[in-house]
C-alpha positions as CSV (number, residue, x, y, z in Angstrom):
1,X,-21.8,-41.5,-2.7
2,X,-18.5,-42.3,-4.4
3,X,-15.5,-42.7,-2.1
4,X,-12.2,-40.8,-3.1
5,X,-10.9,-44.1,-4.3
6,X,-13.9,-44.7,-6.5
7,X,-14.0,-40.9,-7.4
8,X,-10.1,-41.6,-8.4
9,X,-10.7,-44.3,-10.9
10,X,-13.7,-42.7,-12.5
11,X,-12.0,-39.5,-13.5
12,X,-8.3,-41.0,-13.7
13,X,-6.9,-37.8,-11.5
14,X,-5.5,-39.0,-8.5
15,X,-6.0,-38.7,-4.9
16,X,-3.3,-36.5,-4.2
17,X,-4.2,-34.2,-6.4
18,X,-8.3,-34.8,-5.2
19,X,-7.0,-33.6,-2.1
20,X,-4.7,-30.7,-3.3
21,X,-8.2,-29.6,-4.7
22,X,-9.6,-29.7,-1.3
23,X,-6.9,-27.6,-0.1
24,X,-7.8,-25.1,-2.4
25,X,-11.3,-24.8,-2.1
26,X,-12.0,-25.6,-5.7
27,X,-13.4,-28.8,-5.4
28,X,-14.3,-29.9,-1.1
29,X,-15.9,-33.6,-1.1
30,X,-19.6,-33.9,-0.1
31,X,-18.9,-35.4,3.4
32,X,-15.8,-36.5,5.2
33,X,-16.4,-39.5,7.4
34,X,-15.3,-40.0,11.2
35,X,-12.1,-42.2,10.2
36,X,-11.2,-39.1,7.8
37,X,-12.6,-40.9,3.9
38,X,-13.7,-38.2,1.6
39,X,-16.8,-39.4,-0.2
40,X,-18.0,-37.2,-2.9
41,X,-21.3,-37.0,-4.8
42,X,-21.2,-38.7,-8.1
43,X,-22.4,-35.4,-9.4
44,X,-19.1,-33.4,-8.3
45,X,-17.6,-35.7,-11.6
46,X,-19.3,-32.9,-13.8
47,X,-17.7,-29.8,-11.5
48,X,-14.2,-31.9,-11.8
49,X,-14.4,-32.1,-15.2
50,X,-15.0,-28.3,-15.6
51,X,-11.8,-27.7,-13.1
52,X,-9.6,-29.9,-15.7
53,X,-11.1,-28.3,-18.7
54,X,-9.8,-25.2,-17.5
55,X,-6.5,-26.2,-16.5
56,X,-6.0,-27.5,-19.6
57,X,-6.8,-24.2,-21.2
58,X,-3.8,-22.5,-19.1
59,X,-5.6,-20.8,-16.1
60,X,-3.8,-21.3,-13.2
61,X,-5.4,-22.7,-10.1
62,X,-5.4,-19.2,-8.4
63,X,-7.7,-17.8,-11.5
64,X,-9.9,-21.2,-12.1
65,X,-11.6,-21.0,-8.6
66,X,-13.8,-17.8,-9.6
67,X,-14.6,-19.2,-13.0
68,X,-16.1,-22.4,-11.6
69,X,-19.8,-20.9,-10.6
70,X,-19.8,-18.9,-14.0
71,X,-22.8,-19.3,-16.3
72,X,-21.6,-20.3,-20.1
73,X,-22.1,-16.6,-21.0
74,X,-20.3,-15.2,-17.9
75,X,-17.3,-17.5,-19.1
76,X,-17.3,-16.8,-22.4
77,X,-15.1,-13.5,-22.1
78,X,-12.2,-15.1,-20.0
79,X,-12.1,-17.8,-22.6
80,X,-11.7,-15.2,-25.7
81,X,-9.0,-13.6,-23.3
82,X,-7.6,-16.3,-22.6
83,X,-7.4,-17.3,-26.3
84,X,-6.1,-14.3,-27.6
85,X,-3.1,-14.6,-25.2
86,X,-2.1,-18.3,-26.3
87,X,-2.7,-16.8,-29.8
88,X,0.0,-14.2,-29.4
89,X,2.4,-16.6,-27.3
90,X,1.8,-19.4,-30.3
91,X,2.9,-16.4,-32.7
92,X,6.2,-15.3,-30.6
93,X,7.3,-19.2,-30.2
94,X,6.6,-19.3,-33.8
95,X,9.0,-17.0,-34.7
96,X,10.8,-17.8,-31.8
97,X,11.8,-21.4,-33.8
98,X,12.2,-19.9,-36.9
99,X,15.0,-17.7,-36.0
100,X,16.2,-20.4,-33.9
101,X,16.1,-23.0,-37.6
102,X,17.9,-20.4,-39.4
103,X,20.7,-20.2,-36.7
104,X,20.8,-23.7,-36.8
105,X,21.0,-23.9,-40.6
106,X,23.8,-21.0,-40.4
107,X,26.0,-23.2,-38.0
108,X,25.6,-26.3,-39.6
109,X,27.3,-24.3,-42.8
110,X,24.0,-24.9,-44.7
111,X,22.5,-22.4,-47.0
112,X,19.0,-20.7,-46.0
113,X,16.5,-18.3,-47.5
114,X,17.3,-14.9,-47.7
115,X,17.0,-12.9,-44.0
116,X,13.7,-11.7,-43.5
117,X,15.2,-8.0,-42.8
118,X,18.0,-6.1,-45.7
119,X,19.1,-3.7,-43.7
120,X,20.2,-0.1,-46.3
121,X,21.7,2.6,-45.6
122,X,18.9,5.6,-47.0
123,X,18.9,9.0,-46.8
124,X,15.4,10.2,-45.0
125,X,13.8,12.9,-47.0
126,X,12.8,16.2,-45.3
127,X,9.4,16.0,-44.2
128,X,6.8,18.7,-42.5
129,X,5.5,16.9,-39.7
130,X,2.4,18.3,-37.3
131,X,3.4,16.1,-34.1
132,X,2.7,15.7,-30.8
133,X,5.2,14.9,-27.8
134,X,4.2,12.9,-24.6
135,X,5.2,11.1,-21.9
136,X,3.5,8.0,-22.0
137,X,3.5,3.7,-21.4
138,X,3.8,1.3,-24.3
139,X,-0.5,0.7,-23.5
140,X,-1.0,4.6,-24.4
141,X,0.7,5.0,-27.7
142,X,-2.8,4.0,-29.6
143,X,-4.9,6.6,-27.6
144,X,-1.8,9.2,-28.4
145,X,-2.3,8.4,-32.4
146,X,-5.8,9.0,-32.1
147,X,-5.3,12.4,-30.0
148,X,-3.0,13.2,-33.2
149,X,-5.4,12.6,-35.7
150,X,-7.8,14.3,-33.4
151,X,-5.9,17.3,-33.6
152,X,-4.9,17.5,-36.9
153,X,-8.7,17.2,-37.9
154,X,-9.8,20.2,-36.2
155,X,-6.7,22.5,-37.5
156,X,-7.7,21.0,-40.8
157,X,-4.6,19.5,-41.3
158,X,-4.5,17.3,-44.4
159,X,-2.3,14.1,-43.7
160,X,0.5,13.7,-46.8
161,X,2.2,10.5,-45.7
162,X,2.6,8.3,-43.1
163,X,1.9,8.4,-39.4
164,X,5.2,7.5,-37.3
165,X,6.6,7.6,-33.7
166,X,9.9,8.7,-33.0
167,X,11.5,7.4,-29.4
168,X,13.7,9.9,-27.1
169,X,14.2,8.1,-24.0
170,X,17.4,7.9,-23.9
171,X,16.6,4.1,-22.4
172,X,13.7,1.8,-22.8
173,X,11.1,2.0,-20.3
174,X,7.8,-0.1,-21.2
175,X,5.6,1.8,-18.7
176,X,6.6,5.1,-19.2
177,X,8.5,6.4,-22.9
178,X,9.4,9.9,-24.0
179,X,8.0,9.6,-27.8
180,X,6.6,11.3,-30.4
181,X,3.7,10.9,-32.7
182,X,4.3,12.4,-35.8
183,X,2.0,12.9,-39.0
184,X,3.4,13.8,-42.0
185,X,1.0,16.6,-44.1
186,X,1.0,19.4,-46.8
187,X,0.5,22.7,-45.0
188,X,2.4,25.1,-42.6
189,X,1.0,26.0,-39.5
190,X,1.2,26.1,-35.8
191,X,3.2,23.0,-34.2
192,X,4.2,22.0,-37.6
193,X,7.7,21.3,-37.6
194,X,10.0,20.3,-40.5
195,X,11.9,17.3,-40.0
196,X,15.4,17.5,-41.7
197,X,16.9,14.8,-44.0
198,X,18.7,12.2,-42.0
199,X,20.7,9.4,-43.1
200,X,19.4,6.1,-41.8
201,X,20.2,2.9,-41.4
202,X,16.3,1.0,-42.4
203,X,14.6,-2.4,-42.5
204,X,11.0,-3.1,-43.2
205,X,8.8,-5.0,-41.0
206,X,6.2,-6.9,-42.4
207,X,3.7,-8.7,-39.4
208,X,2.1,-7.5,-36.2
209,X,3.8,-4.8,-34.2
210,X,4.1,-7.3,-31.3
211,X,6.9,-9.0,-33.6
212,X,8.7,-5.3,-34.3
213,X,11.5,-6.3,-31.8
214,X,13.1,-8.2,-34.3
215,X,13.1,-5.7,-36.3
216,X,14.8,-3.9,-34.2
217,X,17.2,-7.0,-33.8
218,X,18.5,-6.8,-37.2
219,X,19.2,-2.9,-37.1
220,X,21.2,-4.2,-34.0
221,X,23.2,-6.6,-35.0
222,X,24.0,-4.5,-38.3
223,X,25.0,-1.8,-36.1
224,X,27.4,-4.8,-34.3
225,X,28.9,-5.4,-37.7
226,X,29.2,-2.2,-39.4
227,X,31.3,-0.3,-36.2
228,X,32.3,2.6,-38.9
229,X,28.2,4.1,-38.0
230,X,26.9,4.9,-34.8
231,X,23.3,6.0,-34.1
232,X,23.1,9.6,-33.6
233,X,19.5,10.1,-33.2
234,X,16.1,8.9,-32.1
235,X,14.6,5.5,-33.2
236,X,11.4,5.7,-35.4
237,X,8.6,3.2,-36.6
238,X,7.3,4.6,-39.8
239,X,3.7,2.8,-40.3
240,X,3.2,2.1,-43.8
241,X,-0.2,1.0,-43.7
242,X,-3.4,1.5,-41.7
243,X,-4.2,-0.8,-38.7
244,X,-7.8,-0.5,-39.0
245,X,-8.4,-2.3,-42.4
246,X,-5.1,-4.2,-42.7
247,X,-4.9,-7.7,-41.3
248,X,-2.0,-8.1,-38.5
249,X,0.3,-10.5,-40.6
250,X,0.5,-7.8,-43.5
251,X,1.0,-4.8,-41.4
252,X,4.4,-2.8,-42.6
253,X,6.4,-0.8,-41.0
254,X,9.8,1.2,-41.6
255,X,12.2,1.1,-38.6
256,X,14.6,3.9,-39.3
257,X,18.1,4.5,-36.9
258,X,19.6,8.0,-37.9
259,X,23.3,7.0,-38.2
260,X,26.5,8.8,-39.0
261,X,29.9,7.8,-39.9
262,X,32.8,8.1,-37.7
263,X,35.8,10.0,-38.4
């Protein structure tokens, strides 16, 4: 038996926090003497070592208690979870510091590559769209693209350009939106609308759609500068390129903000 000094040393975590483990259930010494001395089995170094493997990793203390008794394979999907979240918070810090570098840059009067958005000014083309129209959360609007290719397929529609979501909340609402899948095709036909030409204020995205905010950024701030437009329509993402086969970091996709000049 090892007592919680001894225990201490070994692992180099200290006592306090041996006993804040108590506390919590996650790791209870062996015995606990009369006069109150924790002594653990020299054994509980392996379950320790698990506990600070996992902390390390990001779980909390809260989420590491039920992970402690899992088998390898029983762990192994909260580690790929777990990895695919610090993948996509290493990507939005990422270009969380790039932004940030080209501020920097700007302030310090230096010059800097060219922005990563040109916002232009373009007139949308008319376009016959087969669409449909829900109220849904950010977390639906895959299964809504597939219910529109769903449908489209048994009318025999025959897709002509690109598959786009049009936004007309008239605020932003994460968990429950007002949008619009549209797909562009070739024939007329029930529920097939024409969408008119609009002119638009555009930029091109090119990365994964968790990164489209800044996107939207840009149209912002161009908005912020060029006070003789305001937006008179519905936001869209135009996607110019099929998630399935294309690689997050060379996804593209058009945001468009119908704008109009004012008199």
């Amino acid at each position: 038996m090892l007592t919680i000094g001894e225990f201490s040393r070994l692992s180099r975590v200290t006592p306090r926090m041996l006993r804040h483990y108590d506390a919590l259930g996650l790791l209870c010494p062996q015995t606990v003497g009369e006069n109150g001395y924790r002594y653990y089995r020299q054994e509980q170094l392996s379950d320790l070592v698990r506990l600070q493997w996992l902390k390390s990793y990001g779980f909390s203390l809260g989420e590491i208690g039920p992970l402690l008794a899992l088998e390898d394979a029983q762990l192994l999907p909260h580690l790929l979870e777990r990895r695919n979240a610090l993948e996509a918070e290493l990507e939005e810090r990422r270009e969380t510091l790039l932004r940030m570098e080209a501020d920097i840059l700007r302030m310090e009067g230096k010059k800097t590559m060219e922005n990563q958005y040109h916002v232009i000014l373009m007139e949308d083309p008319e376009q016959r769209v087969f669409s449909i129209r829900r109220t849904v959360g950010v977390d639906q609007y895959h299964a809504l693209f597939q219910e529109l290719r769903h449908e489209a397929e048994k009318r025999g529609l025959k897709q002509a350009g690109p598959i786009q979501m049009l936004y007309h909340d008239p605020d932003f609402n994460h968990d429950s939106s007002d949008v619009e899948a549209q797909m562009v095709v070739s024939q007329d036909g029930p529920d097939i609308t024409v969408k008119p030409v609009r002119t638009c204020a555009t930029v091109r995205h090119r990365g994964s759609y968790e990164s489209l905010h800044l996107a939207y950024e840009a149209l912002c701030a161009w908005l912020g500068e060029h006070t003789e437009y305001r937006a008179c329509g519905p936001a869209m993402d135009r996607y110019l390129n099929d998630p399935h086969d294309t690689p997050a970091g060379q996804l593209e996709t058009g945001v468009l903000f119908p704008v109009e000049k004012q008199k």
